[in-house]
C-alpha positions in Angstrom: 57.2 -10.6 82.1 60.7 -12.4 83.6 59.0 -11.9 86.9 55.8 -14.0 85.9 58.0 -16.6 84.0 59.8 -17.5 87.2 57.0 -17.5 89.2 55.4 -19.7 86.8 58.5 -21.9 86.8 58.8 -21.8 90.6 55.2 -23.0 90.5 55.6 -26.3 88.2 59.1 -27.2 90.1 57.1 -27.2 93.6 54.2 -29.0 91.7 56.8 -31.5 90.7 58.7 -32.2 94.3 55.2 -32.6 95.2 53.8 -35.4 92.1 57.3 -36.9 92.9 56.9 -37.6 97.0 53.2 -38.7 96.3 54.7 -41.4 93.6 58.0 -42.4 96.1 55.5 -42.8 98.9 53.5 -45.0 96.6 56.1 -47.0 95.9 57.1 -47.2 99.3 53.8 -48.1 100.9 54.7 -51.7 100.1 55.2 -54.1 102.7 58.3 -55.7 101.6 61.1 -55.3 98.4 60.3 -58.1 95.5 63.8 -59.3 95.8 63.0 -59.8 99.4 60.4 -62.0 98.6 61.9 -63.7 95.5 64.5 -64.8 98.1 62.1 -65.4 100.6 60.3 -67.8 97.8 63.5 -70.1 97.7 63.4 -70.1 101.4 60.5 -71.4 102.1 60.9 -73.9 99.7 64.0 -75.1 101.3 62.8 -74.8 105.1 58.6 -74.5 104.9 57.1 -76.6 102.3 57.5 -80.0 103.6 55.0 -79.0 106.1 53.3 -76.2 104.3 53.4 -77.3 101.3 54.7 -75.2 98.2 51.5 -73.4 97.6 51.6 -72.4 101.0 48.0 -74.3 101.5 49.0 -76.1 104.7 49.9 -80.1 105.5 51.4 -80.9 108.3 51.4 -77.4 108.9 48.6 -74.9 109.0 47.7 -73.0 105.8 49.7 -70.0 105.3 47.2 -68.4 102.6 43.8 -67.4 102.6 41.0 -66.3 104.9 42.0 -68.7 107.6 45.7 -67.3 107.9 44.6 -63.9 108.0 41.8 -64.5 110.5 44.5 -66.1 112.7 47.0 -63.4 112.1 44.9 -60.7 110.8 44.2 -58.6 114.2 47.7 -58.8 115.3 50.5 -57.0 114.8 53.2 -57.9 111.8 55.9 -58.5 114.5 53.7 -60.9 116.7 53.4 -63.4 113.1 57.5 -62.9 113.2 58.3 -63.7 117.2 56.4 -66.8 116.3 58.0 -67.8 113.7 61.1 -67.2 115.0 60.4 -69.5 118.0 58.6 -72.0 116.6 59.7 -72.6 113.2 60.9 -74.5 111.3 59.5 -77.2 113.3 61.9 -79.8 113.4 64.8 -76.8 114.5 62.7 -74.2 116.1 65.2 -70.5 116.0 67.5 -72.1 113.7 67.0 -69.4 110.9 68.6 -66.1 111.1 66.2 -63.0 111.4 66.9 -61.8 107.5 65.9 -65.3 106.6 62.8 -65.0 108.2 61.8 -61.7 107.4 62.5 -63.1 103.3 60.1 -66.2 104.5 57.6 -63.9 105.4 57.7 -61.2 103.1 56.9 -63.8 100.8 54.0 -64.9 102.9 52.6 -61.5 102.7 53.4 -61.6 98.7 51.2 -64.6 98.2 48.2 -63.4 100.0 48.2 -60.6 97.8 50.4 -58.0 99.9 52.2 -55.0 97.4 55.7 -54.8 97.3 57.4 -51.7 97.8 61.3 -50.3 98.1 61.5 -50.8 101.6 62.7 -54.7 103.2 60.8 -55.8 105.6 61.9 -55.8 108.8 61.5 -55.3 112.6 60.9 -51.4 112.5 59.2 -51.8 109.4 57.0 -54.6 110.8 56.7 -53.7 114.6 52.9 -51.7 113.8 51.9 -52.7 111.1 48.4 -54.9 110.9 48.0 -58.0 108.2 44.2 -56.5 108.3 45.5 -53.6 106.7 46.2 -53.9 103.1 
C-alpha cells in the first residue's frame, strides 16, 4: 500500500510540473510585459502623438491601428516594424530614441491592436521572428 501511495503521489507531482509549464508558457506567449507597454503608453505620448495622434489613428502620420497598419506590417517580421522605426522616427529627429524606448513605443503599439501581454519584454531576440499576422 506505501508503494501505491508514492506512486500515486509521484503521479500528481509530475501532473503538476506539467499543469504548471502549460500555465508559465501561457503566460509567456505574450508579446510584450504590461509595464512595458504602460511605459511605452507615456512614450508615445511624449514623442508619437503629435503626428499619430493619441489614439494612435494617424495625422500627419499614418495610422498605427487597425486593418491598415497590420496590412502594412502584418507579413513582415516584428523586427523589420522596429529597424524602421528606429530610422525613421520620430520624424522631426529620426534615431534619436534609444532601443528600450522604442521597443516600450511599440510594445504598446502591439497592446492597442489587441496583442496579449505576457512576462517576457519585448525585444530584439524576442521580436527578430515573430509575425504581427500571428496573434
Amino acid at each position: 500500500m506505501a508503494h501505491s501511495m508514492i506512486k500515486g503521489l509521484a503521479l500528481l507531482a509530475v501532473a503538476g510540473v506539467a499543469l504548471s509549464g502549460r500555465l508559465a508558457a501561457a503566460q509567456d506567449s505574450g508579446w510584450y510585459t504590461q509595464a512595458q507597454a504602460t511605459r511605452g503608453h507615456d512614450l508615445f505620448d511624449n514623442y508619437c502623438a503629435q503626428c499619430h495622434r493619441p489614439d494612435l489613428m494617424g495625422a500627419e502620420g499614418p495610422a498605427l491601428v487597425g486593418a491598415g497598419f497590420l496590412q502594412a506590417w502584418g507579413s513582415k517580421p516584428l523586427g523589420d516594424l522596429f529597424s524602421f522605426e528606429h530610422a525613421q522616427m520620430p520624424a522631426n529627429n529620426p534615431g534619436s530614441l534609444p532601443d528600450d524606448q522604442l521597443w516600450s513605443i511599440t510594445a504598446y503599439i502591439l497592446q492597442k491592436n489587441g496583442f496579449p501581454a505576457g512576462t517576457i519584454a519585448l525585444s530584439q531576440p524576442t521580436a527578430a521572428s515573430r509575425m504581427l499576422s500571428a496573434r
